[in-house]
C-alpha positions in Angstrom: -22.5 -9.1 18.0 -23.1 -9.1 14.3 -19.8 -8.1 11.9 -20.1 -8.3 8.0 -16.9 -7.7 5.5 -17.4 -6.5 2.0 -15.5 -5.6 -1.4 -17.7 -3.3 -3.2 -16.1 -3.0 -7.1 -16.0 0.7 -8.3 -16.4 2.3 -11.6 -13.1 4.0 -12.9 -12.5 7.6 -11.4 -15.3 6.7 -9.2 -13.9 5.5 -6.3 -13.2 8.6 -3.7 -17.1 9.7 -4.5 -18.3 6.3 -3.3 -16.1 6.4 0.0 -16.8 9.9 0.5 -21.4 9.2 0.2 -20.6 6.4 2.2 -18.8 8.4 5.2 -21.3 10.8 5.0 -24.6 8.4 4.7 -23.1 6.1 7.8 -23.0 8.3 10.8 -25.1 7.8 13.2 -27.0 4.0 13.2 -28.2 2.6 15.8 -26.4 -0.3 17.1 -23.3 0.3 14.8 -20.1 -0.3 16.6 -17.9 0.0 13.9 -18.0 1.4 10.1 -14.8 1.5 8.6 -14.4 2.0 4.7 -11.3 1.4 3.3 -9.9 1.6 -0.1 -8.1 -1.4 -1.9 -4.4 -1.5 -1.9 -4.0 -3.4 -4.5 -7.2 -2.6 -6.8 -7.7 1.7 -7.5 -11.6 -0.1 -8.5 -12.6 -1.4 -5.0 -13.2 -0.7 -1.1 -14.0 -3.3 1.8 -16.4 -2.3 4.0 -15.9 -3.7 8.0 -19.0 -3.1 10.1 -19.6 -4.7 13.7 -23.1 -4.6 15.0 -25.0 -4.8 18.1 -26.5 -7.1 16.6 -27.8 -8.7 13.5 -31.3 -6.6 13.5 -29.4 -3.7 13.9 -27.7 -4.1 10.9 -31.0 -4.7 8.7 -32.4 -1.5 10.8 -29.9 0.3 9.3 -30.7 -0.3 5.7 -34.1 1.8 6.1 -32.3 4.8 7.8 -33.0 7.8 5.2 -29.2 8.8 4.9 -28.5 5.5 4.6 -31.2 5.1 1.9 -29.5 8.3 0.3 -26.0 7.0 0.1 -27.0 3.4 -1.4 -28.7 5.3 -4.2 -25.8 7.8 -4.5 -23.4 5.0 -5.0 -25.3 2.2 -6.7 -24.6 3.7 -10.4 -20.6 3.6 -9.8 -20.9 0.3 -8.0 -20.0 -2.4 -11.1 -20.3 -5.8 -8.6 -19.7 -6.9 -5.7 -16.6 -9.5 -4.3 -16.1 -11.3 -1.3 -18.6 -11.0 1.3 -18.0 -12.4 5.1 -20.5 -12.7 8.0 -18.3 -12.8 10.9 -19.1 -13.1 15.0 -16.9 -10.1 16.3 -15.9 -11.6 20.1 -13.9 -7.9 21.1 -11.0 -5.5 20.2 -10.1 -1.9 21.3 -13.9 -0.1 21.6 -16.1 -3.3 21.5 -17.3 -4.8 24.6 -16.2 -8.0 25.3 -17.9 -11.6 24.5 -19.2 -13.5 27.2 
């Protein structure tokens, strides 16, 4: 499996428009386990993004999808940077299969 974690930094007053393209622009990809946006606690500017993948292609597959295409370029005008970004090996957890 393939998992990538992401801060995405928000334009003021911009935030629930972002989550709410993404949500809509994410159903649906092939070998997507998980999707889950989430908005910052701490920061009214910024959601993380968790995905776990199939696998790593899957992921890059998922980047030419055309809803997928339509919410990057719905959100890239409100998106001001980016922060931390983590590859991760996901190894199981409720709904994934397990590793090995």
């Amino acid at each position: 499996m393939y998992g990538l974690i992401g801060k995405l930094n928000i334009a003021p007053g911009r935030r629930g428009d972002v989550v709410q393209a993404l949500v809509e622009g994410t159903k649906g990809m092939p070998g997507c386990l998980s999707y889950v946006i989430a908005e910052d606690a701490m920061d009214a500017n910024a959601i993380w993004v968790t995905e776990v993948w199939d696998r790593k292609e899957s992921h890059q597959a998922s980047l030419t999808l055309p809803a997928v295409q339509e919410a990057i370029a719905h959100v890239r005008p409100h998106i001001t940077g980016f922060g931390e970004r983590f590859e991760t090996v996901p190894v199981g957890g409720p709904g994934l299969p397990t590793a090995g």
